[in-house]
C-alpha positions in Angstrom: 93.2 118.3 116.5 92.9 114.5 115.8 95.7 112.6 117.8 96.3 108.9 118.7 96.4 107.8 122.2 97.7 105.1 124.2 96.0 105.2 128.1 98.0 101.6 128.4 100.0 99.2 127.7 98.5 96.3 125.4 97.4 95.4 122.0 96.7 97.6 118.8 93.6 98.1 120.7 94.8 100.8 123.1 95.8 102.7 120.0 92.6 105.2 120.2 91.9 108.3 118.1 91.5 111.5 120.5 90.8 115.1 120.1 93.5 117.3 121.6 94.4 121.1 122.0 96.6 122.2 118.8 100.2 123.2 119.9 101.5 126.4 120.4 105.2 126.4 119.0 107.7 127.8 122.1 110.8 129.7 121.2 112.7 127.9 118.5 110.1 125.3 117.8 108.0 125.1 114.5 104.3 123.7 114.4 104.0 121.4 111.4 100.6 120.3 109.6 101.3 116.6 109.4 100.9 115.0 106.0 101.8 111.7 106.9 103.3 110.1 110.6 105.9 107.7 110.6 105.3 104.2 111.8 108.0 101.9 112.9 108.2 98.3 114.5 109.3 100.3 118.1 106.1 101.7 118.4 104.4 98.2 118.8 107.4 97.4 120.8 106.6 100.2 123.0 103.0 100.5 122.9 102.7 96.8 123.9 104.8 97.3 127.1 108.2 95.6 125.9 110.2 98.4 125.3 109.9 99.4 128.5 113.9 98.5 129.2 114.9 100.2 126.8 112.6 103.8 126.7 111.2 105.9 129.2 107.8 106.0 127.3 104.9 105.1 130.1 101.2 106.1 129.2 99.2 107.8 128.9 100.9 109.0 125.6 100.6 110.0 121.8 102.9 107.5 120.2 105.4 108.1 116.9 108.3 109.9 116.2 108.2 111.7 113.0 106.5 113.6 110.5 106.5 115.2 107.3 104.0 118.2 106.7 104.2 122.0 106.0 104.8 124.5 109.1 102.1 126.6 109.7 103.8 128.6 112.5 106.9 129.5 113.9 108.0 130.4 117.8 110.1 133.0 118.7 113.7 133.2 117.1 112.9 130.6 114.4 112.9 133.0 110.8 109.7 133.2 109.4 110.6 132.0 106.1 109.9 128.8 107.1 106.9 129.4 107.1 105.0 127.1 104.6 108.1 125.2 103.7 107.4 121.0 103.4 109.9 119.4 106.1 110.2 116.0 107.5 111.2 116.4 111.8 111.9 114.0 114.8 109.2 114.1 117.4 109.8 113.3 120.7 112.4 111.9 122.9 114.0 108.7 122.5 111.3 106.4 120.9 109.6 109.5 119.8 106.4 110.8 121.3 103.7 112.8 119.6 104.0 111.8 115.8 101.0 110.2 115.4 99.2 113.7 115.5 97.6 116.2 112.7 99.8 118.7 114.2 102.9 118.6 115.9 105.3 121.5 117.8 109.6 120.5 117.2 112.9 122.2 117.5 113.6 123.4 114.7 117.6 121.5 115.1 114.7 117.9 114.4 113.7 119.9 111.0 114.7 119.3 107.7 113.4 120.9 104.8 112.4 118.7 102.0 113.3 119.5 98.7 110.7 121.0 96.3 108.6 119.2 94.0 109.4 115.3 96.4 107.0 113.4 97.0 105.8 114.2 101.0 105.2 110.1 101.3 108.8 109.5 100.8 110.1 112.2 102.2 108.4 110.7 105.1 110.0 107.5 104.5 113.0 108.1 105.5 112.5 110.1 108.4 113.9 107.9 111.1 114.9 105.0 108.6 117.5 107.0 106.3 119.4 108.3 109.3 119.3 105.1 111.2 120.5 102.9 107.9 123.3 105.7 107.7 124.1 105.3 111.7 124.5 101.5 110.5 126.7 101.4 107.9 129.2 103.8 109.7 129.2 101.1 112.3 129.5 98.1 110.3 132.3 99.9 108.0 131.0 98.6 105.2 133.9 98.1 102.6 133.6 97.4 98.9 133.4 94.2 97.6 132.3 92.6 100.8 129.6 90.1 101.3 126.7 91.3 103.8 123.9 89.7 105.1 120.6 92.0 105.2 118.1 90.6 108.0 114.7 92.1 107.8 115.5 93.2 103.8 112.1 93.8 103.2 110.7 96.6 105.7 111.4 100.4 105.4 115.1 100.5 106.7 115.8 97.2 105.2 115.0 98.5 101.1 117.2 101.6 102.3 120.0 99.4 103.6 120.1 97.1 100.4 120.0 100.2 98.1 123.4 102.3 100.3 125.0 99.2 100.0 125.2 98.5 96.6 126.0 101.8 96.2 129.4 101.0 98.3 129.9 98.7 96.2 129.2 95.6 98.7 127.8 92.2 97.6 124.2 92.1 99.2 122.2 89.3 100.4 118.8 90.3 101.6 117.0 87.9 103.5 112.7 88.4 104.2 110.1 86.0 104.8 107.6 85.0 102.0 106.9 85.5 97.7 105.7 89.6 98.4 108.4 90.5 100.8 111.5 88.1 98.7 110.4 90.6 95.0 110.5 93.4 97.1 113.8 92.9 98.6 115.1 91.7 94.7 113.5 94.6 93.0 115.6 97.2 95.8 118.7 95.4 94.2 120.1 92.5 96.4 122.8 90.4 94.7 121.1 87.5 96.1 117.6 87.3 98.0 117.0 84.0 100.5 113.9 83.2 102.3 114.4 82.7 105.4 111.0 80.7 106.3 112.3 77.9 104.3 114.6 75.6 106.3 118.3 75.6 105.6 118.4 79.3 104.8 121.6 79.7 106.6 123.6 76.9 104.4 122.3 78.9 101.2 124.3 81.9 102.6 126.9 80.0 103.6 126.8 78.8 100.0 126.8 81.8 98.2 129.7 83.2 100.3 131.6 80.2 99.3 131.6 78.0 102.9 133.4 81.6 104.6 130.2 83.3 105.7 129.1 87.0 105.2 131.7 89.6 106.6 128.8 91.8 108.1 125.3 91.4 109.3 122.9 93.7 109.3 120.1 92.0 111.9 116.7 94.0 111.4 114.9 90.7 113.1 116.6 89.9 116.1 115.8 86.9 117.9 116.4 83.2 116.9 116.8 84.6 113.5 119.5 87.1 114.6 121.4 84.1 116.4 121.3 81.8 113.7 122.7 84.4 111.1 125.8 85.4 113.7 126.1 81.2 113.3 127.5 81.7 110.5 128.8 85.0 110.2 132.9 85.0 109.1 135.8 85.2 112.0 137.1 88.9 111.9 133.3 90.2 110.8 130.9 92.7 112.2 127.7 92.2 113.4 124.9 94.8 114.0 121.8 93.5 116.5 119.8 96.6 115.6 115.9 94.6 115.1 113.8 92.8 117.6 110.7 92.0 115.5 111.7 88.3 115.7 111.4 88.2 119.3 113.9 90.6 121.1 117.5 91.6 120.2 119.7 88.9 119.3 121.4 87.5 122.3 124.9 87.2 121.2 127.4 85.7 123.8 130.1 88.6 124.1 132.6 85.8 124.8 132.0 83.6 121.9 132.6 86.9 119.9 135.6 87.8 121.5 136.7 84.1 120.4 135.8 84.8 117.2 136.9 88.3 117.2 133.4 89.8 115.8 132.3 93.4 116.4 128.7 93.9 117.9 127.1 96.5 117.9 123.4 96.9 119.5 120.7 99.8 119.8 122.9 101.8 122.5 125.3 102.1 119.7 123.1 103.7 117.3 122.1 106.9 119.6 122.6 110.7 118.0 123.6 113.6 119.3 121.1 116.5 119.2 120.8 117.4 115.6 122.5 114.7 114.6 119.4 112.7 112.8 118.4 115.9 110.9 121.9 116.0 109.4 121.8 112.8 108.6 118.7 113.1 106.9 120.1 115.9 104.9 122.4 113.8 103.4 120.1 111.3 101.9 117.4 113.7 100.4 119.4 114.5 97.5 119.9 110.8 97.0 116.1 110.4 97.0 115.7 113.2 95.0 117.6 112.1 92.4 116.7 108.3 92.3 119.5 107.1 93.5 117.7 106.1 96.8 114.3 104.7 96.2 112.4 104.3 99.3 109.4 102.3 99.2 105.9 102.9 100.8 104.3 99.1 101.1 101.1 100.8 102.7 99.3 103.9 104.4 96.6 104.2 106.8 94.1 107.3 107.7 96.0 108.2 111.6 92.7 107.3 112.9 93.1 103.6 112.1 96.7 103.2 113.2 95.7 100.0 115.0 95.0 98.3 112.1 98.7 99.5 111.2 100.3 98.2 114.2 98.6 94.6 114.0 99.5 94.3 110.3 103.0 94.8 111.4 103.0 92.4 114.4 101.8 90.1 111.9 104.5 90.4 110.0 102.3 91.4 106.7 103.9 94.6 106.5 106.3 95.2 103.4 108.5 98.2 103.7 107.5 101.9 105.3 104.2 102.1 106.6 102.9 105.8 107.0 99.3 107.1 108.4 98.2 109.7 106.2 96.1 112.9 107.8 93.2 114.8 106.5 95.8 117.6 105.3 97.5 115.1 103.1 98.4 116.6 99.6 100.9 115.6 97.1 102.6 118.3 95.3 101.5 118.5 91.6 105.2 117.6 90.4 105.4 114.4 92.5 104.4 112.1 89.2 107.2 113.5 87.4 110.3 114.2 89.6 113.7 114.4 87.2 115.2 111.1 86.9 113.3 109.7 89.6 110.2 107.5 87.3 108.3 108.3 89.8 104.3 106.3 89.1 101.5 106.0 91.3 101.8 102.0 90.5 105.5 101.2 89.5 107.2 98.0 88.5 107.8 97.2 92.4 104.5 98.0 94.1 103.4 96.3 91.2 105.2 93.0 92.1 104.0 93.3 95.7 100.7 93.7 94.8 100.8 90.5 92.4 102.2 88.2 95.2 100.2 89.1 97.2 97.1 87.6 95.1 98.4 84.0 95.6 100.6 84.8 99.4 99.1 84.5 103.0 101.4 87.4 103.5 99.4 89.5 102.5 96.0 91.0 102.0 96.2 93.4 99.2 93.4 95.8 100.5 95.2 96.5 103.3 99.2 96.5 102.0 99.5 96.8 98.0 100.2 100.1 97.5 97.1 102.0 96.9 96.4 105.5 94.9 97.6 107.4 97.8 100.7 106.1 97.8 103.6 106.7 95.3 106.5 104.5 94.9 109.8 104.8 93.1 110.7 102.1 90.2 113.4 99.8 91.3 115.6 98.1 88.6 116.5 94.1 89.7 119.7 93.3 90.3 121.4 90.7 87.5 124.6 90.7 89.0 125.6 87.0 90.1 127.9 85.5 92.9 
């Protein structure tokens, strides 16, 4: 089978397609045909050699941590009637291991079934990012009618994040970088979207939360980014250093937030027990399902080109969930037509993407507008004010 290898720490280059034996599933495992692998900012983090602080991932390896395919066999103790069933499952240890693979062998306590006639593409969208956005919000205690501050808005966890809030009834800022990323984040539903590669983006939150600041922040960018937002965050508020694209996690003081009596909470915090992730997971299908949650697939690659995947992320050109597709990949016949869900090959968001992009640096629609392969859900933009 066709897997993706890393003999080294380094660049997207070190990210090379292999051939490797197709796993046998031990007792309790399933083997599942991969449609699609999940691709998250982590693996550049740890392919590059920067994560090493933080996971036990050393090469030589096959990098990602999730799927979503159709199990082909079972091992011992596992019923067979799971046999052929579409699921979504955690690969890996912590930081994953093995996803970016045509086939992969998991416990069946990673694997979730996904719920007839859904899209495989978003089903695979959520695999890590729906149980990690729910791990979040548990944390921060999100109550309604609060003001939150949404750092990273615009990639795969970020669109979840803005929708599950708004559904608790919180007021949502979402903050992205640049014209394709600030629609995307508006069509998901934020109250109020900011740019924060302008300058002054942090006296337009303060601003819109009249002078008090948000009373949580979400930080999906870390770095100078992430220190500048917990600037202005409100006395009493909670404060969630979860992202490091921007440079690392944000560095907050812990006595400065004792001072100021704000909760942090960092990646430590957002472990699971065994199993845990798949229940989670649970939860949110239906949500998808139904429309309700609307992930959004900015852009697939083949798995044999998932360098070009990891450099348009480190770039920052990314917009929502990226996903490398397989050979096997299929869409199930009902995917254009799910009940209550719109869902289009081209809908209203991807379409906005896709025209910003024409006139951003952002992007380059060849490579990130949503293509054929890739379905995405509708979303309607929020008119609520502040």
């Amino acid at each position: 089978m066709l897997v993706i290898s890393v003999g080294r720490f380094g660049g997207p280059e070190v990210l090379l397609p292999a051939s490797a034996p197709d796993p046998v599933a031990a007792p309790g495992e399933v083997v599942i045909a991969a449609s699609a692998s999940d691709v998250m900012f982590v693996d550049t983090m740890i392919r590059s050699g920067r994560g090493v602080g933080f996971f036990p991932i050393r090469p030589p390896y096959v990098p990602g941590g999730g799927v979503v395919g159709e199990v082909i066999s079972v091992g011992d103790g596992v019923d067979g009637g799971w046999l052929g069933r579409p699921v979504i499952a955690h690969t890996g240890g912590p930081g994953g291991g093995g996803g970016y693979a045509e086939r992969a062998a998991v416990s069946l306590d990673d694997t979730v079934a996904v719920p007839d006639g859904l899209d495989p593409l978003l089903a695979g969208a959520i695999v890590h990012d729906g149980p990690t956005a729910l791990r979040v919000l548990r944390l921060a205690d999100v109550r309604p009618g609060e003001q939150v501050l949404v750092l990273g808005a615009a990639g795969g966890m970020g669109i979840l994040l803005v929708q599950l809030l708004r559904a608790r009834g919180a007021r949502v800022i979402g903050a992205a970088r640049g014209s394709a990323k600030v629609n995307a984040v508006g069509a998901a539903g934020a109250d109020l979207v900011i740019d924060y590669g302008q300058p002054g983006w942090t006296s337009l939150v303060l601003d819109a939360t009249g002078g008090s600041g948000p009373a949580v922040v979400l930080d999906g960018v870390g770095g100078q980014l992430g220190l500048d937002a917990y600037g202005i965050i409100a006395d009493g508020g909670r404060f969630s250093a979860h992202g490091a694209p921007g440079g690392g996690f944000a560095a907050i003081d812990p006595g400065d937030a004792r001072r100021r009596k704000v909760t942090v909470t960092g990646l430590g915090d957002l472990q699971v027990r065994p199993g845990e992730r798949a229940d989670l997971a649970r939860q949110l299908l239906p949500e998808v399902v139904s429309g309700q949650i609307r992930p959004l697939v900015g852009q697939t690659f083949p798995l044999a080109e998932a360098a070009r995947a990891h450099a348009l992320i480190e770039a920052r050109q990314a917009v929502a969930k990226t996903l490398l597709t397989s050979v096997l990949f299929r869409r199930p016949h009902s995917a254009g037509s799910l009940p209550g869900s719109a869902v289009t090959p081209r809908s209203r968001a991807a379409a906005e993407i896709c025209r910003a992009s024409s006139t951003s640096r952002e992007l380059s629609p060849p490579t990130s507008c949503v293509d054929s392969r890739t379905t995405t859900l509708g979303y309607r933009r929020s008119t609520s004010g502040w």
